[in-house]
N, C-alpha and C positions, 0 to 999 in steps of 0.2 A: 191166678196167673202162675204158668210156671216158675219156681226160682233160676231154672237156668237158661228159661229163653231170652233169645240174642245171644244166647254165646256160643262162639265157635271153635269146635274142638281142634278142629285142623287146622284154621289159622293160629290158635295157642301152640301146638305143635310146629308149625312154619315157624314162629318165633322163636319158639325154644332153641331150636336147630340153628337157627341165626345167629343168634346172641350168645356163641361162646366166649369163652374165658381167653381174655389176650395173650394165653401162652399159646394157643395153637398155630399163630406166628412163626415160632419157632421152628416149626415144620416146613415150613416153607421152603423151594427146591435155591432158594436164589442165594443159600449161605456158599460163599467162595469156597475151594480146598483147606484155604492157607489160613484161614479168621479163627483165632483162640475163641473168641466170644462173637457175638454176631447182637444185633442190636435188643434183644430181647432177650439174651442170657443175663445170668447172673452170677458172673464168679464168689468166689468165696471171703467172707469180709473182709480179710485181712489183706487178700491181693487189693481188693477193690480199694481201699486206703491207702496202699502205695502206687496204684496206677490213680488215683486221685489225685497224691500228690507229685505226682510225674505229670500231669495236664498241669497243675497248678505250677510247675516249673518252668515249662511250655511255656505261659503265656505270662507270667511275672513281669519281664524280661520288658515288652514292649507296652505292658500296662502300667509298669513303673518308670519308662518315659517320659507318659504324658504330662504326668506331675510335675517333674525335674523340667518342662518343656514350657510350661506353662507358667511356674511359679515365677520366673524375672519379671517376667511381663504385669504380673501384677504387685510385684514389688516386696515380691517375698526372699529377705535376705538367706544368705546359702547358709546361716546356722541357725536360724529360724526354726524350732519345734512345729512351727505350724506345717511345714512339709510333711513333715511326719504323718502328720491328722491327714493331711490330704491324703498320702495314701492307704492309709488304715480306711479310709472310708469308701476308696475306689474299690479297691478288694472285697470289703464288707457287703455293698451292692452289687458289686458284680457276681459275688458268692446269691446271694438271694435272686437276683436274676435269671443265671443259671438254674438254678431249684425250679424255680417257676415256666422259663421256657421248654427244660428236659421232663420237667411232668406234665404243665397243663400247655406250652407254648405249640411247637411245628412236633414234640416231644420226641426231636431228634438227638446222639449223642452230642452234642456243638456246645460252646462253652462260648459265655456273654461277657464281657471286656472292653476297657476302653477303646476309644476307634480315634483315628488319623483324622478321619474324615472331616470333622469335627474342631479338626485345629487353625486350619486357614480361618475359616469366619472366626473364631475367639483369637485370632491374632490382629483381625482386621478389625474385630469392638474395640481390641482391649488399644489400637494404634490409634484410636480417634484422640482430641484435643484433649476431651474431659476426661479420659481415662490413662493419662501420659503421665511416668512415674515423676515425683519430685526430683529436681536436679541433683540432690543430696543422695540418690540411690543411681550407682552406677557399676554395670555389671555385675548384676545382682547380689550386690554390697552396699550396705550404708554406711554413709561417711563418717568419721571417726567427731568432726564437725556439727554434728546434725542437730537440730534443734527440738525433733518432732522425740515426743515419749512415746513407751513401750506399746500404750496403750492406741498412742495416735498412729503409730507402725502398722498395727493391727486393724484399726481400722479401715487404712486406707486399701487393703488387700483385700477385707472381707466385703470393701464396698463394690469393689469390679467383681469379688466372686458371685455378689447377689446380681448383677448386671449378666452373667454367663448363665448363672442358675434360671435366672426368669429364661433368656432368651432360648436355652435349652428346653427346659420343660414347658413353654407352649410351641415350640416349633416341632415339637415330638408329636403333638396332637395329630398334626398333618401323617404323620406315620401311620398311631394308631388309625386314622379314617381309612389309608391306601390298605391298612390288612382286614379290618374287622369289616369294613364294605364291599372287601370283594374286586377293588379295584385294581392292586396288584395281578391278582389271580384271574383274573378276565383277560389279559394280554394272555396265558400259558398257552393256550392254542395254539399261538404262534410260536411258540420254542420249540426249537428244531438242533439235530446235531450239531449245526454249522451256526446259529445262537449262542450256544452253550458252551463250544470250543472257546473260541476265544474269549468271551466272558470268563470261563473259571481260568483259561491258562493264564490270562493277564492278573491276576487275583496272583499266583503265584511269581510269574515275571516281573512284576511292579514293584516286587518286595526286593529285587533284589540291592536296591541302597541302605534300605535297612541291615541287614545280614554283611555285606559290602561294609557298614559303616563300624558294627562292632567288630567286625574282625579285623580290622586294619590298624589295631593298636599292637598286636604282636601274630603275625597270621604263623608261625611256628606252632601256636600253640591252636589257634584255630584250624589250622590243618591238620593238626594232631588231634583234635575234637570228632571233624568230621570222615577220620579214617577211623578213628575207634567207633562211631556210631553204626557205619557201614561195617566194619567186621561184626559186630555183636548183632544187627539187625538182619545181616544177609547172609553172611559167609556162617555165622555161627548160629543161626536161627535154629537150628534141627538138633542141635545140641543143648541135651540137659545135665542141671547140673545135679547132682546128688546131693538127697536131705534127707531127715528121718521127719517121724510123724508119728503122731500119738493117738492111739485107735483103741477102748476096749479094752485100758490099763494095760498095752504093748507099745514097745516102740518100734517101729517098722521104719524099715529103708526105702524112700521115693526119689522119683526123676525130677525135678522141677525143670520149668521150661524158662528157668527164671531170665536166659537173654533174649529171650522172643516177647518175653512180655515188658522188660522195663529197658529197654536199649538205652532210652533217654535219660532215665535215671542214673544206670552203670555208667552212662558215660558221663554224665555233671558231674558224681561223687568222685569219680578216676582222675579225672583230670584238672577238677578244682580240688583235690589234694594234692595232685602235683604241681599247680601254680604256690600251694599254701607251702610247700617247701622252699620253691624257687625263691620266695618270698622273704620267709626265714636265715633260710644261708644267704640273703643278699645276693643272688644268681641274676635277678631281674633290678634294673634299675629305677629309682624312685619312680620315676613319671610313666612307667610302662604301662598299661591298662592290664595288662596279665596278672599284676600284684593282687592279694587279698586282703589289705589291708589299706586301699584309697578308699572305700567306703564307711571306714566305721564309725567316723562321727556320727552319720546316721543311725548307726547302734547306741550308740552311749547318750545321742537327744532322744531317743524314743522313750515314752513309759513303757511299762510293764501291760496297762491295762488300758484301753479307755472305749466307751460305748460311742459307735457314733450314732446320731439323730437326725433329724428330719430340722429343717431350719437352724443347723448348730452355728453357721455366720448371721442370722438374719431371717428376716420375711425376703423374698427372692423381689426384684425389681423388674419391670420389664418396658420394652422400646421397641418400638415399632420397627427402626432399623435389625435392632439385635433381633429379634424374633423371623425378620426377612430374609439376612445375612445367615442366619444357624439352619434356614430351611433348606440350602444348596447342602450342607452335610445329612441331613437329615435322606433327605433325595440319593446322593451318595452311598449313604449306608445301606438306605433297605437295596436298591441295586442289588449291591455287592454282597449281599445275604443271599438272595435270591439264588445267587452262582453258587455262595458257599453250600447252601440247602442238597442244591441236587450232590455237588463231590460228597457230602458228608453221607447222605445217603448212599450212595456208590460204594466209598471204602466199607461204609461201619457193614453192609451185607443185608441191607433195606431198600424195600421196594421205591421205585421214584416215585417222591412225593407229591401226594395227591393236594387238588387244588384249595380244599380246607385247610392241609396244614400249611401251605404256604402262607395263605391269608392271615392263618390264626399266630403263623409267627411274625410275621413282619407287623400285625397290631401288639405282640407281645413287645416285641423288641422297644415299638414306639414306647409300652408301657414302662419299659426297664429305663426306658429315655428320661421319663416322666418322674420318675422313683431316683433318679442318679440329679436331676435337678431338682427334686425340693432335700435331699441329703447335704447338697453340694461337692461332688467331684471333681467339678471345673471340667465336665466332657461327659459324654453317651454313653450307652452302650450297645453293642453289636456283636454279631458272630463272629467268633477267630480263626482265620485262617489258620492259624499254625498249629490251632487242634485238631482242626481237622485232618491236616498233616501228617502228626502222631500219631492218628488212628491208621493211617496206611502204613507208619513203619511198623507200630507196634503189634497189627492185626487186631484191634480189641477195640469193638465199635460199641462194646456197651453201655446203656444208658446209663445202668445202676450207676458205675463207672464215674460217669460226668455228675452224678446227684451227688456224688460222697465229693468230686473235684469242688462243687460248689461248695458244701460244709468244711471244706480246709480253707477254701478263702474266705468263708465269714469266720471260721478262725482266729487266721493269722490275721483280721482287718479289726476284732477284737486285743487278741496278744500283739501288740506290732513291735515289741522287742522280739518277736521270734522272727515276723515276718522279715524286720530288716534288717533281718540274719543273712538271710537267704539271698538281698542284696549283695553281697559282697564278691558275688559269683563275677568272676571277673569276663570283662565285655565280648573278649575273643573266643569265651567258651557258648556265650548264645549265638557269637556270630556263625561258629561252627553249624549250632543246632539248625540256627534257622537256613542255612545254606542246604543241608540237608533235606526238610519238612516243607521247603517252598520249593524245592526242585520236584519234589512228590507230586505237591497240589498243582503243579503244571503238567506232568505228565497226564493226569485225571483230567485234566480240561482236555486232553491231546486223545485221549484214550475212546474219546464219542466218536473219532475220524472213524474206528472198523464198521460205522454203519453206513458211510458215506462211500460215492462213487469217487476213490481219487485222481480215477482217470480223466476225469472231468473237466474241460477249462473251466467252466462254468465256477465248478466247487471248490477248483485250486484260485482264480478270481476273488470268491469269497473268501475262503479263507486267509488268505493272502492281504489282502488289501486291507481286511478287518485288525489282523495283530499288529501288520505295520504300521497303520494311520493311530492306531490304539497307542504307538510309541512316540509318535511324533508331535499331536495334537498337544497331550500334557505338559510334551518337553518345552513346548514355546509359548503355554501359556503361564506356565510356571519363572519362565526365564522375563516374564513381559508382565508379570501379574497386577504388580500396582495402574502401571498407563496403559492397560486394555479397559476400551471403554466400546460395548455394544450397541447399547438403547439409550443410554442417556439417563435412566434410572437408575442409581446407585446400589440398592438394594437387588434390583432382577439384574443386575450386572453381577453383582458378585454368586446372587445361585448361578448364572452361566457359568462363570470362573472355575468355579469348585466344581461342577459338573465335568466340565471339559478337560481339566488336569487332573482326574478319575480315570484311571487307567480300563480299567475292568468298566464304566460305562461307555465310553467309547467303540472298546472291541464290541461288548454285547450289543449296542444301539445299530451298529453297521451291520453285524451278521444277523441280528433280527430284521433291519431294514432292505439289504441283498437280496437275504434268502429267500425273502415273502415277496419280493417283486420280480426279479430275475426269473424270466421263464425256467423251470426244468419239470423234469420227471417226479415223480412224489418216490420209485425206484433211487433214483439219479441224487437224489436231495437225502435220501438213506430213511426218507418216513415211513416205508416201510419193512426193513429191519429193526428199526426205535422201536415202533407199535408194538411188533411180534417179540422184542425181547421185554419189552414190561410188562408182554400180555400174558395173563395165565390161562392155564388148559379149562378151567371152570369157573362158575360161579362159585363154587367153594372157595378155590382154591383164592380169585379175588376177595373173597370173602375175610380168607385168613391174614392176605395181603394188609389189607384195610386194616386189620387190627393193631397193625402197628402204631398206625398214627390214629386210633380211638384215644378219648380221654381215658384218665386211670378210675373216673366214678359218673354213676348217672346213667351209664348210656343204655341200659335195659329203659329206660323212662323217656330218653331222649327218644328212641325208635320208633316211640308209641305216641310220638307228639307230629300229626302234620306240620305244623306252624315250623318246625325244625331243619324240614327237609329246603326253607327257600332263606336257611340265615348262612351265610357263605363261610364263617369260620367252624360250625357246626360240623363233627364226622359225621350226620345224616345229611348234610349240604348234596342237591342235586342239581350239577350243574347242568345248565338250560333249562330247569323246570321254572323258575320267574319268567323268563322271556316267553315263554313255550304256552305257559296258563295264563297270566297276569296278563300283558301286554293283548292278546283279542278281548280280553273281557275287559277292558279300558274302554277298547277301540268301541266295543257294544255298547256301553252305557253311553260315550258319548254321543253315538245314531242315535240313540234313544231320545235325549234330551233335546238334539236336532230338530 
């Protein structure tokens, strides 16, 4: 017998051709003008570590919230070290999440963080009978009176965290099922520009109480934030600044582009050393939030070093209620990911993403879920808006970028006397940022309208009705939250709850449900300008597309596995090929056995 019959030399060749190296991405016509990096470059280490720790600025801010937000409730006093740990460990995970979703997840630039979403049900466990703080702890202080020791302080906090952690990490499972099944990613056919609008613009819109809340401690200085951010990101973008450089034992004179790339940075270091003045000459008054020096007890409780681990309060507990009540954020999140996915693709100057990576992130995310409950966070985690944000001020969608952001937050969730350095950034300077970065991520939700007919009643209808009911819905169920009562089940009451006061589910659930009933034109509806702008001129050129969202290893082996092509979060994933084969040859064997 011959040695090399069965083998085929052109199909060997077909493969080869196919299976290029994930740089030829880069080539892709879809890189903006304006983008310093685009999703598949890779700047130079060193920028990459201070646009790193420019993301890790970015989102500090509302990831160190959740702690401070959380900790009365379970009766963690304000001088308490254990805050600390909490968030050394938020950061710590959220650093290793990130890693995991920007390389093996949707491996979009997007960075993983605590979430909001997530707080309504852990305020509704932690408000039950059983979990109601002793009367001796009041405003998150204990009594000078108290009877309970150091030790029995501690327990009583780590007892409701292991009540959060179990309910957490099995209500995430229901995550991982919606991405790694294919069941998020089987609705996408139905996203349409007039879906997508209001889902991402509400993403940015809904934030604005957050941004609204930090800065209304001294908005002189937040308004001073967010005109410095806008001169160095707009006005001064095309201006570099001169540096030397060392090449070949010469030192050489260079432009750097250094206000195009780190706007957010210049402007934290600028203006939180001129609160740190105001501060020093007494210019600001004690209680002002502009001061840099209300936080630093949190610097002088924190250690130097401390490891965190997996079960470090406990074996995690779990309840039936807690697991039903955590599954409305859980629902929530991946949503609101979904919107983030496509803006982040948009700015970073990446193709819209295909329905494996959606899949494979919103099952990752569940996993980061899963991984942030046996650590103990007291919360999830999720996609952040506000980096995605940065990536349209900054122009710089690179992933590498977000892998080096995650290894600063397993950093500082390691040193957390550096981290809660960086606390002291006083409140009015994030509110700046984030007034900034959420007016961005709204306009990208606004920015799908040039495919759509706005002459339209029809599309002005939908549109319309979707962002305002999107305002109204949450407003009243937020203001009525405790005595709304749906079904009479306590538990699928509160997932309605949390669903319904989800700004960004709302909009998206209307303009999905409009726009796919409402007769129009598939012109008229803009589906055909969408198509034709995410469609390439070739198979090649899809080809190269694709490679963005391939895995980083495997996938010469993957290609060559049929069983591949029918697993939804796989880049060989072929959507309609299970319905398309599987589903007649069912229908046949059951005639048969007929």
């Amino acid at each position: 017998m011959p040695a090399n019959e069965g083998y085929d030399l052109d199909q060997d060749v077909e493969i080869e051709k196919e299976y290029r190296k994930e740089e030829e991405c880069k080539e892709t016509k879809e890189k903006p003008s304006d983008m310093m990096y685009t999703i598949e470059e890779v700047p130079p280490w060193y920028l990459s570590c201070f646009l790193g720790l420019q993301h890790y600025l970015t989102m500090f801010g509302a990831t160190v919230a959740i702690p401070f937000l959380i900790a009365p409730k379970m009766c963690i006093g304000e001088d308490d070290p254990a805050r600390g740990y909490i968030i050394s460990t938020i950061f710590f995970v959220s650093g290793i999440v990130t890693l995991i979703q920007s390389t093996f997840g949707c491996r979009l630039p997007i960075v993983q963080g605590g979430t909001f979403s997530f707080l309504v049900p852990t305020f509704a466990i932690l408000a039950l009978p059983e979990w109601s703080c002793p009367s001796d702890f009041q405003n998150g202080v204990w009594s000078n009176t108290t009877t309970f020791t150091e030790d029995e302080k501690a327990e009583i906090w780590m007892s409701r965290m292991r009540e959060i952690q179990g309910a957490i990490a099995v209500s995430a499972i229901l995550q991982m099922f919606l991405g790694f099944s294919g069941l998020i990613g089987s609705i996408l056919r139905f996203i349409t520009p007039l879906t997508i609008t209001p889902a991402v613009s509400m993403v940015g819109i809904s934030l604005f109480e957050a941004a609204s809340f930090n800065s209304q401690g001294n908005w002189g200085i937040a308004l001073l934030t967010m005109l410095t951010m806008t001169i160095f990101s707009q006005y001064l973008k095309n201006v570099d600044v001169p540096g030397i450089k060392y090449s070949k034992g010469k030192w050489k004179r260079v432009n750097l582009p250094i206000l195009k790339l780190f706007p957010i940075l210049l402007t934290i270091l600028l203006i939180w050393g001129l609160c740190a003045i105001l501060t020093v000459t007494e210019s600001i008054g004690e209680k002002n939030s502009a001061r840099t020096d209300a936080k630093m007890n949190l610097v002088y409780n924190s250690v130097w070093f401390r490891f965190p681990y997996p079960f470090q309060w406990g074996v995690p507990t779990v309840s039936a209620a807690g697991v039903f009540g955590m599954m409305a954020g859980v629902l929530a999140s991946a949503v609101e990911s979904v919107g983030d996915y496509y803006a982040c693709a948009r700015l970073a100057g990446a193709p819209k993403p295909p329905v494996h990576a959606i899949n494979r992130g919103i099952g990752t995310e569940g996993f980061g879920c899963v991984l942030a409950g046996l650590w103990g966070t007291g919360n999830g985690t999720t996609s952040y808006s506000e980096n995605v944000g940065a990536i349209g001020v900054t122009k710089v969608g690179s992933r590498r970028v977000i892998q080096m952001a995650g290894l600063v937050m397993i950093f500082f969730g390691l040193f957390s006397k550096f981290g809660a350095f960086f606390l002291t950034i006083p409140n009015p300077i994030v509110g700046g940022i984030f007034t900034v970065m959420f007016g961005m991520i709204t306009a990208v939700g606004l920015s799908n309208l040039q495919f759509v007919d706005l002459n339209s009643s029809r599309n002005l209808f939908v549109l319309g009705f979707s962002l305002f009911f999107s305002l109204v819905i949450p407003e009243w169920v937020k203001k009525n939250f405790d005595g709304l009562e749906f079904t009479g089940s306590s538990e699928f009451d509160q997932i309605l709850k949390v669903l319904l006061s989800t700004h960004m589910f709302i909009g998206g659930i209307l303009g999905f449900i409009l726009d796919n009933t409402i007769p129009g034109t598939d012109e008229e509806r803009g589906l055909i300008a969408w198509s034709s702008n995410h469609a390439t001129e070739s198979k090649e050129d899809r080809d190269k597309t694709d490679r963005c969202y391939d895995l980083p290893i495997g996938m010469d082996w993957l290609r060559r596995q049929n069983w591949a092509k029918y697993v939804p979060f796989l880049p060989t994933f072929q959507e309609g090929l299970l319905t398309d084969n599987c589903i007649p040859r069912i229908r046949k064997l059951f005639k048969r056995q007929r």
